[in-house]
DSSP file (Angstrom, degrees, kcal/mol; ACC not computed):
  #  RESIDUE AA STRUCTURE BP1 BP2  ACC     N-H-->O    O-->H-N    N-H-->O    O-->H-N    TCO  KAPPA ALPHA  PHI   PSI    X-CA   Y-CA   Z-CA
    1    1 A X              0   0    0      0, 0.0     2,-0.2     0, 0.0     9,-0.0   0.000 360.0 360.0 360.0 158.9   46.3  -40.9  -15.6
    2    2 A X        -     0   0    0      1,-0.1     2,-0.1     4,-0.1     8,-0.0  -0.487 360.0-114.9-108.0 174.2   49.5  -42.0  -16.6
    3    3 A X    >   -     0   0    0     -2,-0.2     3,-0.7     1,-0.1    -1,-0.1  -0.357  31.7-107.8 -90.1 178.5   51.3  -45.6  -15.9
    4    4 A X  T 3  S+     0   0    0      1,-0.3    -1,-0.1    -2,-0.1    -2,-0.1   0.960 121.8  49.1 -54.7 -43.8   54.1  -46.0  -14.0
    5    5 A X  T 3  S+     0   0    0      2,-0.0    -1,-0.3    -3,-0.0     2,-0.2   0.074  87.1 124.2-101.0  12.2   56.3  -46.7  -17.0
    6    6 A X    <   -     0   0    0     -3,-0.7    -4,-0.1     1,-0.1     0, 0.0  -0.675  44.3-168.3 -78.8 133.8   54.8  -43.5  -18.8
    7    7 A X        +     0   0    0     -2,-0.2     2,-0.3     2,-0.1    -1,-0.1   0.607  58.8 106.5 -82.9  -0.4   57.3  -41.0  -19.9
    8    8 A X  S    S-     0   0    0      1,-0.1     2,-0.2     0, 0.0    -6,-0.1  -0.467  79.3-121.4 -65.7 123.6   54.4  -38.4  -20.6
    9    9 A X        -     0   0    0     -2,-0.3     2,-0.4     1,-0.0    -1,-0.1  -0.383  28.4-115.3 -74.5 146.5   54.6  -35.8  -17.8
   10   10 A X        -     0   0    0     -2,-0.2     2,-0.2     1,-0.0    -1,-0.0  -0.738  30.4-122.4 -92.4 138.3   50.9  -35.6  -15.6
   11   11 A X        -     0   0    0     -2,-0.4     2,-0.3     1,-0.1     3,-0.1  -0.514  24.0-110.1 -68.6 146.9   49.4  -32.3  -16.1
   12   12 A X    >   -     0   0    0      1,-0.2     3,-0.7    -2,-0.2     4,-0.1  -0.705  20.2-138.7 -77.6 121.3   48.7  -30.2  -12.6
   13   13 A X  G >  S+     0   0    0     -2,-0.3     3,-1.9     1,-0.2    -1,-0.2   0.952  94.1  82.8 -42.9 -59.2   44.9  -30.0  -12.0
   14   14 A X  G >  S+     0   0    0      1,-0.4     3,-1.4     2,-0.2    51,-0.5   0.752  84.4  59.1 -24.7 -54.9   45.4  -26.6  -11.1
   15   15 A X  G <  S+     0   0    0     -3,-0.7    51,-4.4     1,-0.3    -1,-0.4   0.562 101.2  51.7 -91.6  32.4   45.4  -25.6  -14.6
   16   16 A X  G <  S+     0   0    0     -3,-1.9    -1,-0.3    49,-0.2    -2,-0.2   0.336  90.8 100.2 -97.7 -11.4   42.6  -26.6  -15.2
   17   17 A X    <   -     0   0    0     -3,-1.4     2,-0.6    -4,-0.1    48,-0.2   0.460  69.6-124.1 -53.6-178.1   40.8  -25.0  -12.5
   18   18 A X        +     0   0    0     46,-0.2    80,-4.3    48,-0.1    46,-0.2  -0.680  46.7 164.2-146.9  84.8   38.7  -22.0  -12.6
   19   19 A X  E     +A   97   0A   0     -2,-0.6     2,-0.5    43,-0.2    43,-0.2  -0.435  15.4 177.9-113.5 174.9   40.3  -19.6   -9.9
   20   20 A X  E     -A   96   0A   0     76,-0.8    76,-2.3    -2,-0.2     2,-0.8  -0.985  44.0 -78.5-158.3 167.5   40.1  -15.9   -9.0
   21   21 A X  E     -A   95   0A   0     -2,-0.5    74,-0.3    35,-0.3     4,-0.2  -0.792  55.3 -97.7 -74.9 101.1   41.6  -13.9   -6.4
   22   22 A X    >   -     0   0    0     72,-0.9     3,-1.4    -2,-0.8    -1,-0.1   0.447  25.7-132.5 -60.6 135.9   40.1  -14.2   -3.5
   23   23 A X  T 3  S+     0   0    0      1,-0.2    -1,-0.1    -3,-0.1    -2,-0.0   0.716 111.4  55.0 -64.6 -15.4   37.4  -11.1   -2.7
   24   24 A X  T 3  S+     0   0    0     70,-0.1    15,-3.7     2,-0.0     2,-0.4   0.310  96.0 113.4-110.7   5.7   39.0  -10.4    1.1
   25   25 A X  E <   -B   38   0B   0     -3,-1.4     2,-0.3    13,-0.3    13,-0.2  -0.776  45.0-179.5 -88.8 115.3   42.4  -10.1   -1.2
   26   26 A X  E     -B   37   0B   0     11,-1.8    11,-1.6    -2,-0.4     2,-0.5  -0.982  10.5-157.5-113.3 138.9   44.4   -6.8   -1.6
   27   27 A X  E     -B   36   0B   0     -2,-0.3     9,-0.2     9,-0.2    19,-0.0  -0.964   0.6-161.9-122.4 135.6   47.9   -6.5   -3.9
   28   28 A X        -     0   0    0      7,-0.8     6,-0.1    -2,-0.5     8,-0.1   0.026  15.7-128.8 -28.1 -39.5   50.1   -4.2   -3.5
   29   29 A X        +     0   0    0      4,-0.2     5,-0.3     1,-0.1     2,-0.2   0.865  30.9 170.8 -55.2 169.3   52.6   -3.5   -6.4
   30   30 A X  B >   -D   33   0C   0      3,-0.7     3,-0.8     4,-0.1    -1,-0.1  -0.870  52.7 -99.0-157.0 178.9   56.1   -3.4   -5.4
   31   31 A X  T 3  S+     0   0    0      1,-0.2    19,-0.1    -2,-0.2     3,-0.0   0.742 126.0  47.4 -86.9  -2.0   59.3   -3.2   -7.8
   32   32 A X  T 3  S-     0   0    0     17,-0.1     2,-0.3    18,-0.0    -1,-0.2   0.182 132.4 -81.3-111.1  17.0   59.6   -7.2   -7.3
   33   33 A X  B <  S-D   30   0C   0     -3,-0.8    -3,-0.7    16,-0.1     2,-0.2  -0.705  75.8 -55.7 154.2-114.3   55.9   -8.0   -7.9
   34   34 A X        -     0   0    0     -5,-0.3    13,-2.0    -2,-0.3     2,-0.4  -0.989  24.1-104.8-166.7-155.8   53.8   -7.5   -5.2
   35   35 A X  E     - C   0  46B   0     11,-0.2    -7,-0.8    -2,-0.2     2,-0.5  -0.949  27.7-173.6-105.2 128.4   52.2   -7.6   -2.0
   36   36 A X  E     -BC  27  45B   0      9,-1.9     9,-2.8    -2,-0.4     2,-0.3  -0.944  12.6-170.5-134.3 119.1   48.9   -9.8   -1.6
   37   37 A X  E     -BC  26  44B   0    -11,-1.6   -11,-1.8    -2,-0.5     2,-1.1  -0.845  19.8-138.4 -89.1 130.1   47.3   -9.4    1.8
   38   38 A X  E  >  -B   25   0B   0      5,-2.3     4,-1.4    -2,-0.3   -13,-0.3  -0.648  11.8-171.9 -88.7  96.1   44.4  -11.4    3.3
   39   39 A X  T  4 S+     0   0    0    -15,-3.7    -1,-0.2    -2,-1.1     3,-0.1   0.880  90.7  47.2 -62.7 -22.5   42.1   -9.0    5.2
   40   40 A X  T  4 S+     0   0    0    -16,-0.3    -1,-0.2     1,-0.1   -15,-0.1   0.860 133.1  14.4 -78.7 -48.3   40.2  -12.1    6.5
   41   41 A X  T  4 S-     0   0    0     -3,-0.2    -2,-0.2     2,-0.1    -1,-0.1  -0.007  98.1-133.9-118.2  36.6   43.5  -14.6    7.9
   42   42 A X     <  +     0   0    0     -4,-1.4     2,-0.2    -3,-0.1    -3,-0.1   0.595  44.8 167.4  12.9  68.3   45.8  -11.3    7.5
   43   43 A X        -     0   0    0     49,-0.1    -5,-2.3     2,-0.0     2,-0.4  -0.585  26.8-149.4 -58.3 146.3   48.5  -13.6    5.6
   44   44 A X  E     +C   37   0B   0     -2,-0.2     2,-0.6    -7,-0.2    -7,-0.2  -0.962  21.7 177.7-130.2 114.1   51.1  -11.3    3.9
   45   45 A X  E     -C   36   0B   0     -9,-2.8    -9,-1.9    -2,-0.4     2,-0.2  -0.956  21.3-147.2-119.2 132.1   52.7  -13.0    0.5
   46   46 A X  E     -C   35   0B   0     -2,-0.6   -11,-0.2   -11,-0.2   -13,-0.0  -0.393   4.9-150.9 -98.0 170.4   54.8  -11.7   -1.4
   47   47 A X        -     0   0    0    -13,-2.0     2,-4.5    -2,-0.2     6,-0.3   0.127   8.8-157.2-137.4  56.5   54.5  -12.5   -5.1
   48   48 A X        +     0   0    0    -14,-0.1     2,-0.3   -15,-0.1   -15,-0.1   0.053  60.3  50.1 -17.2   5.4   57.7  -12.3   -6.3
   49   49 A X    >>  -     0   0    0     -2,-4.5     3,-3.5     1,-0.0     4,-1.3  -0.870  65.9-130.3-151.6 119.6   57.0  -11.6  -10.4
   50   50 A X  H 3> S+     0   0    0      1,-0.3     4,-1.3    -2,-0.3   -17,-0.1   0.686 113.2  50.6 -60.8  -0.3   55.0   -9.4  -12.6
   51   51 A X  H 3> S+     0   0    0      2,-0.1     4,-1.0     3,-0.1    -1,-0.3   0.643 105.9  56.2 -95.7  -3.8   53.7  -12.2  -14.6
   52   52 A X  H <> S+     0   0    0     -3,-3.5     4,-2.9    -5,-0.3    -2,-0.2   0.930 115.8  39.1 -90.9 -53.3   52.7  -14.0  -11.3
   53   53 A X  H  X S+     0   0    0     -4,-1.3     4,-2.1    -6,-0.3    -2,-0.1   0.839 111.9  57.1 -49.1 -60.5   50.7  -10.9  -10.5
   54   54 A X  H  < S+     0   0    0     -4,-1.3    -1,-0.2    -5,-0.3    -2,-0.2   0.752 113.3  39.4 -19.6 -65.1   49.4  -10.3  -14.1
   55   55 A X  H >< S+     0   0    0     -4,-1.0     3,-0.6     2,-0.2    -2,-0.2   0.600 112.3  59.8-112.2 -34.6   47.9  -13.6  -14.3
   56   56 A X  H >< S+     0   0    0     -4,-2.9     3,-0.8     1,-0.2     4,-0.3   0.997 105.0  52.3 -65.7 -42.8   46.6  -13.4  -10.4
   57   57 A X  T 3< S+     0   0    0     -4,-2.1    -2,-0.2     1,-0.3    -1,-0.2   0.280 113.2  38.4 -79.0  23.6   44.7  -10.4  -11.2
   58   58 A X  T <  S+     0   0    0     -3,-0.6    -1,-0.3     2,-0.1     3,-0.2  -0.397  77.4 115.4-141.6  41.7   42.7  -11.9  -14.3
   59   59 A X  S X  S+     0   0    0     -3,-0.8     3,-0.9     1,-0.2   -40,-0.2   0.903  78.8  50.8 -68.9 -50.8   42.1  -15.3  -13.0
   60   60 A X  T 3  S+     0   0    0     -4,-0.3    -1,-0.2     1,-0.2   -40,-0.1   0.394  94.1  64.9 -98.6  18.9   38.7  -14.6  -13.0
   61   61 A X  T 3  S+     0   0    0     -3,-0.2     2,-0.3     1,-0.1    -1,-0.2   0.161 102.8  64.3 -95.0   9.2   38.1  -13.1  -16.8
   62   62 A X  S <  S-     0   0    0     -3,-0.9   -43,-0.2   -43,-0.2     6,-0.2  -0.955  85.0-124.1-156.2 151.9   39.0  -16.8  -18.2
   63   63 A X  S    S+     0   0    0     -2,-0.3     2,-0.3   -45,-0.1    -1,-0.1   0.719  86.3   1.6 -53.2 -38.5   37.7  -20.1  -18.0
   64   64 A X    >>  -     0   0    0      1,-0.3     4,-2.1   -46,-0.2     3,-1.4  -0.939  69.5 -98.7-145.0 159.0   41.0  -21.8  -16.5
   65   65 A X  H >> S+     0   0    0    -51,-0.5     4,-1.4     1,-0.3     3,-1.2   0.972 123.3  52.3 -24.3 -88.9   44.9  -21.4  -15.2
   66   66 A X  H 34 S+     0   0    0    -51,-4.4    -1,-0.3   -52,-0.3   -50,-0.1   0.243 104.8  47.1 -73.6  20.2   45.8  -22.4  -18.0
   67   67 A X  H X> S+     0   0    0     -3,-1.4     4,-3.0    -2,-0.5     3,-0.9   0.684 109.8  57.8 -77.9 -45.3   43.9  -20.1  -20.3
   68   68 A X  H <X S+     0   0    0     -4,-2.1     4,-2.6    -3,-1.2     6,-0.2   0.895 108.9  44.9 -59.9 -35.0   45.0  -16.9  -18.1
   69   69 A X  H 3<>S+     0   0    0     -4,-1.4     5,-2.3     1,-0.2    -1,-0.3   0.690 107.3  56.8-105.9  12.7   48.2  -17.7  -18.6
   70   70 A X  H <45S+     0   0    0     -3,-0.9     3,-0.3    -5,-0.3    -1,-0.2   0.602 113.5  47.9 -67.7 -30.7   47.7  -18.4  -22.5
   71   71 A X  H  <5S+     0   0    0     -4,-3.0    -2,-0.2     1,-0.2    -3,-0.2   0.930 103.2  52.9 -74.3 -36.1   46.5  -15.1  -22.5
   72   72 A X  T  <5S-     0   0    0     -4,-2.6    -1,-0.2    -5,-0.2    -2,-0.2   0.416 115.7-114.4 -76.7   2.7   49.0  -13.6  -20.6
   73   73 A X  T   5 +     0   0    0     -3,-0.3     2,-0.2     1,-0.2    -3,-0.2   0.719  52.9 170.6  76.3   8.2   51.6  -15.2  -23.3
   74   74 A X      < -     0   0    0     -5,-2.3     2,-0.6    -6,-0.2    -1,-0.2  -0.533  40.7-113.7 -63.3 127.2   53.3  -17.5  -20.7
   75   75 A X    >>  -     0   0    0     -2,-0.2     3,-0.8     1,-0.2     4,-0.6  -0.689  16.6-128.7 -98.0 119.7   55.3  -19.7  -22.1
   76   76 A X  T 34 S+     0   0    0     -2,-0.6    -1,-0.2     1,-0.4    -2,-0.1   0.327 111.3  57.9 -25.8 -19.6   54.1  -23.5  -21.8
   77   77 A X  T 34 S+     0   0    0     -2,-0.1    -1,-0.4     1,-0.1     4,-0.3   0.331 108.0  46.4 -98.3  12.9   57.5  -24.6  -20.4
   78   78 A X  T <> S+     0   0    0     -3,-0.8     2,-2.1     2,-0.1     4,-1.7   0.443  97.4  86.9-109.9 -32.1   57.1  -21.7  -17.1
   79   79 A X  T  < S+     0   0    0     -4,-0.6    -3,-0.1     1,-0.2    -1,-0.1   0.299  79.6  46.7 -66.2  29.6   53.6  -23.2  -16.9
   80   80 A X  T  > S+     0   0    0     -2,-2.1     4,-0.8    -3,-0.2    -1,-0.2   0.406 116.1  49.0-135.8 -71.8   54.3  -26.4  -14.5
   81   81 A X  H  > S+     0   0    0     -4,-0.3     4,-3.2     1,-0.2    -2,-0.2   0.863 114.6  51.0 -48.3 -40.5   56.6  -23.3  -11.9
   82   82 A X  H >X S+     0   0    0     -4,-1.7     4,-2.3     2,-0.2     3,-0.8   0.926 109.6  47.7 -37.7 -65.5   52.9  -21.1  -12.5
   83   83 A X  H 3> S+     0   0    0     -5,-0.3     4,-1.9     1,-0.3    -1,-0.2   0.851 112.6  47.9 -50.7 -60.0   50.8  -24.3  -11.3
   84   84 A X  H 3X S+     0   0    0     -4,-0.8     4,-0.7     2,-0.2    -1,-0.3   0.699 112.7  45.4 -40.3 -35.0   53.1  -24.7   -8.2
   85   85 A X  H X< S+     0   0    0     -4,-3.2     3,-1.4    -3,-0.8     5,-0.2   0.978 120.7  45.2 -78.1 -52.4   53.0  -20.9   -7.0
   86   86 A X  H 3X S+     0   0    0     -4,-2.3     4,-1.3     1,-0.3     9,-0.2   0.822 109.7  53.0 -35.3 -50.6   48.9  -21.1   -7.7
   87   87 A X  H 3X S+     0   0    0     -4,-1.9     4,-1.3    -5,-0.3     2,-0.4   0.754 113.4  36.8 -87.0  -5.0   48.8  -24.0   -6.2
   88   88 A X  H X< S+     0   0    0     -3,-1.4     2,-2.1    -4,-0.7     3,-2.0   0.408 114.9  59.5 -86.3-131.0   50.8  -22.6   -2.5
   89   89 A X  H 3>>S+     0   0    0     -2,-0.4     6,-1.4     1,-0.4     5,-1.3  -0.225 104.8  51.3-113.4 -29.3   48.7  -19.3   -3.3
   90   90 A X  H 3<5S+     0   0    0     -2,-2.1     3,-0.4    -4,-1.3    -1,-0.4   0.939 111.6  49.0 -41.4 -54.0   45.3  -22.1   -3.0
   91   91 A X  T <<5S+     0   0    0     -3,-2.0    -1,-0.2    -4,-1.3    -3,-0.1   0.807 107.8  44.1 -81.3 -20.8   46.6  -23.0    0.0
   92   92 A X  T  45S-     0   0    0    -49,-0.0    -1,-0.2     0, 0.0    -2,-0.2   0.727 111.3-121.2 -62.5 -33.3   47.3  -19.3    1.8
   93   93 A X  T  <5S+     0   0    0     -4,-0.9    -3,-0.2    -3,-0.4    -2,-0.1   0.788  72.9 137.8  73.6  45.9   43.7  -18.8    0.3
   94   94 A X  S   <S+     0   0    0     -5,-1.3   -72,-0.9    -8,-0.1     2,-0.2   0.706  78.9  12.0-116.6 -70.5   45.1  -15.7   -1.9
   95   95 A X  E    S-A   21   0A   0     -6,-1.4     2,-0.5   -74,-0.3   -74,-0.3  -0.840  84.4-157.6-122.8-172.8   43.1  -16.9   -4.8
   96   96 A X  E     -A   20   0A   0    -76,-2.3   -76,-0.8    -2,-0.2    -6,-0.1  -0.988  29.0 -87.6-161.0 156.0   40.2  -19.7   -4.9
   97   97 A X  E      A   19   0A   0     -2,-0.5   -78,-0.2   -78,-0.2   -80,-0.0  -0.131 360.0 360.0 -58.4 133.3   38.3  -22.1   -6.9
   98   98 A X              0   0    0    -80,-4.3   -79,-0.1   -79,-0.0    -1,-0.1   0.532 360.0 360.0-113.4 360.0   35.3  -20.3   -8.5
């Protein structure tokens, strides 16, 4: 953990996590993304980027957040907005801790 007086930015757990898309989860495509529906708390999200998408639907072929989206070629400075959309997309229950 870092101190107060550290200038080192704290890493998001979320990418360290081990997530997948939730099984009761359908997406959509659309020309902005897609659509991810919950058939279970019928939530409607939209997911506003094809890398957003990319990287939702292979959550669960790699060990962490931040491996999917080292696979997906995301580049490490996008990777703090990734954790924040991941981490709203936890909370909709869109994808979930595996």
């Amino acid at each position: 953990m870092a101190c107060a007086a550290s200038t080192e930015p704290i890493r998001p757990r979320v990418l360290d996590q081990a997530l997948e898309l939730h099984p009761l989860v359908a997406l959509r495509p659309e020309p902005f993304g897609a659509l991810a529906y919950h058939y279970g708390n019928r939530r409607l999200v939209f997911l506003r980027h094809p890398d957003i998408v990319g990287v939702a639907r292979d959550l669960g072929e790699h060990p962490s957040l931040s491996a999917t989206l080292a696979a997906h070629h995301i580049a490490p400075s996008r990777w703090p907005s990734f954790a924040r959309a991941f981490e709203s997309l936890k909370s909709s229950e869109i994808v979930r801790e595996r």
